[in-house]
N, C-alpha and C positions, 0 to 999 in steps of 0.2 A: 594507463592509469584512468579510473574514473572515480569523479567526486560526484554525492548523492546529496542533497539538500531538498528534504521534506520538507512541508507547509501543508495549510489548509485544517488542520486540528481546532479542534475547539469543545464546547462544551452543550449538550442538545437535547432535548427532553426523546423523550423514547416513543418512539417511530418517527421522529424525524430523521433529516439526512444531512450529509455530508460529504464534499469533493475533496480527498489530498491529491496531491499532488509531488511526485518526486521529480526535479529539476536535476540532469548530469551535466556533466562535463567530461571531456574527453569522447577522442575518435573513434575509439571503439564502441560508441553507446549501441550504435545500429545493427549491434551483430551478436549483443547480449543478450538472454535472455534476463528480466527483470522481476522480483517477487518484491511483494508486500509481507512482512510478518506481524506479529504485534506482540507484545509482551506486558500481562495483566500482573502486579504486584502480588508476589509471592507466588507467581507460575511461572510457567518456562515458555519461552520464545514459540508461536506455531508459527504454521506459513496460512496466509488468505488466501492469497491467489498470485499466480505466475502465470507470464505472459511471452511470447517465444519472439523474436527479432523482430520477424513481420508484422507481428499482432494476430497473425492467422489463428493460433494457437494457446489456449488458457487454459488455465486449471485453478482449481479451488478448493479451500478446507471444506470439509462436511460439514462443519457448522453455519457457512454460507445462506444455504438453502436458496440461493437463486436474488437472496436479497442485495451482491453488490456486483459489479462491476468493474473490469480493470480493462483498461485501454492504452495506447500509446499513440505520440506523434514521435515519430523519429526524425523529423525535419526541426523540432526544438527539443529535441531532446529529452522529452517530459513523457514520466508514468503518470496515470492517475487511477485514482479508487472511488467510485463512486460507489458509495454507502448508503442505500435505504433501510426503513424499517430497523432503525437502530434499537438493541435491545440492550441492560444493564450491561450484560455480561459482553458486550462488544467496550468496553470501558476497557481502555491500554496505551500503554506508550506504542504505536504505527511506525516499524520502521522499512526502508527500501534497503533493497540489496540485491547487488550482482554480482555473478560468482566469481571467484577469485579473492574473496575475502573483502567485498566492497560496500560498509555500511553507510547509512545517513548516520544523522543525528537523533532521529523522532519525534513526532510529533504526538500530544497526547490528544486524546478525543474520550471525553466524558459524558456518560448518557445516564441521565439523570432528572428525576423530576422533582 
């Protein structure tokens, strides 16, 4: 079992930034690979970026363009996203997931001026 509890959302004028943070639970976190998605009002779910156990290993949506970053500590357990150069269209409910059918809750993050 693992439990996923996002944070760090909030609300940022455009090109600023922003750190989430997904917080698990459960033994197997260290051997999961972890993604970020988001889901914008009246769109469908993408993935931002996924990240492989070790951290060795990342990928990222094409819309990225180099402006965030995903990382892990596997010693607490925690993803993170860090988010620059925030544009309108990065506005969505962020959520974590690990496969197996393992969602957060979400966190929203609004870019807006």
């Amino acid at each position: 079992q693992v439990q996923l509890v996002e944070s760090g959302g909030g609300s940022v004028q455009p090109g600023g930034s922003l750190r989430l943070s997904c917080a698990a639970s459960g033994s197997i976190f260290s051997i999961k690979t972890i993604y970020w998605y988001r889901q914008a009002p009246g769109k469908e779910r993408e993935l931002v970026a996924g990240i492989a156990p070790s951290g060795g290993t990342t990928n990222y949506g094409d819309f990225v363009m180099g402006r965030f970053t995903i990382s892990r500590d596997n010693a607490k357990k925690t993803v993170y996203l860090q988010m620059n150069s925030l544009k309108p269209d990065d506005t969505a409910v962020y959520y974590c997931n690990a496969p197996g059918g393992y969602w957060g809750q979400g966190t929203q993050v609004t870019v807006s001026s």
